[in-house]
N, C-alpha and C positions, 0 to 999 in steps of 0.2 A: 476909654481905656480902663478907666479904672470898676468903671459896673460891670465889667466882664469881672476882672479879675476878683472882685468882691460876689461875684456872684456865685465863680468855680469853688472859695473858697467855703462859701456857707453848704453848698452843695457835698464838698468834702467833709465838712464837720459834721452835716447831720449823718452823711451816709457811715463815718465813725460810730456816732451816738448810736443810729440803728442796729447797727451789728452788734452791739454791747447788749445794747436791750434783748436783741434775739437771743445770743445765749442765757441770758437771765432771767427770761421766760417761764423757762420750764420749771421752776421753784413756786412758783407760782398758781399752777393747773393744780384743783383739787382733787379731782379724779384722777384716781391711783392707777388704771391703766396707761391712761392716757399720757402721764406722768411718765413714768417708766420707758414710755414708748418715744417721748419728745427726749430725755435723756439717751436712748439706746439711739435714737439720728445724729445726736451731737458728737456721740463716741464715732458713730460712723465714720461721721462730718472730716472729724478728728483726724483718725485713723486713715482715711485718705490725703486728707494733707498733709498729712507726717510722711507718709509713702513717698508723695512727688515731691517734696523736701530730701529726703534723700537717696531720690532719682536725679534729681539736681546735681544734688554735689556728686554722685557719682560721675556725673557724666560731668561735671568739670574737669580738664585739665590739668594733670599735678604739673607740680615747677618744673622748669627743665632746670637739670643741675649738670653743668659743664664739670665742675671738679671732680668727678666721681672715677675718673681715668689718672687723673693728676691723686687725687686721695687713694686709691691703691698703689701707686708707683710708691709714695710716701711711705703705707704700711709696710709695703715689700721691705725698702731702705731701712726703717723703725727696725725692723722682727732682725734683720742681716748685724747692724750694728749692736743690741741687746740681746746676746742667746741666752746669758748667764744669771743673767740678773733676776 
């Protein structure tokens, strides 16, 4: 039981580390093409996950809000009682 779960965990740690290092890469390449070219994939990289992030929340659910029939009845009676004021 527990070399499983020691094992998932070490598995998720390096697969963290890895990805850290991938984008840290490209500081690295001497060759200024090349260079440029590994920075313009990560903007990509980027710029695509930023999209499906919010394509996401788009496509979440806003609240259901029940008062919103009960909070205009409110305003109506608010605006009826204070004309003057």
């Amino acid at each position: 039981m527990k070399l499983p779960a020691s094992l998932s965990f070490a598995i998720a740690l390096t697969a963290t580390v890895s990805s850290a290092e991938a984008a840290e890469q490209c500081r690295f390449i001497e060759a200024r093409a090349e260079r440029e070219a590994c920075y313009q994939r990560q903007e990509a990289a980027r710029v695509a996950r930023q999209k499906t992030q919010e394509a996401q929340q788009a496509a979440q659910q806003k609240p259901y809000e029940p008062m919103t029939s009960e909070d205009a009845q409110l305003a109506r009676s608010l605006r009826s009682i204070c004309r003057g004021c």
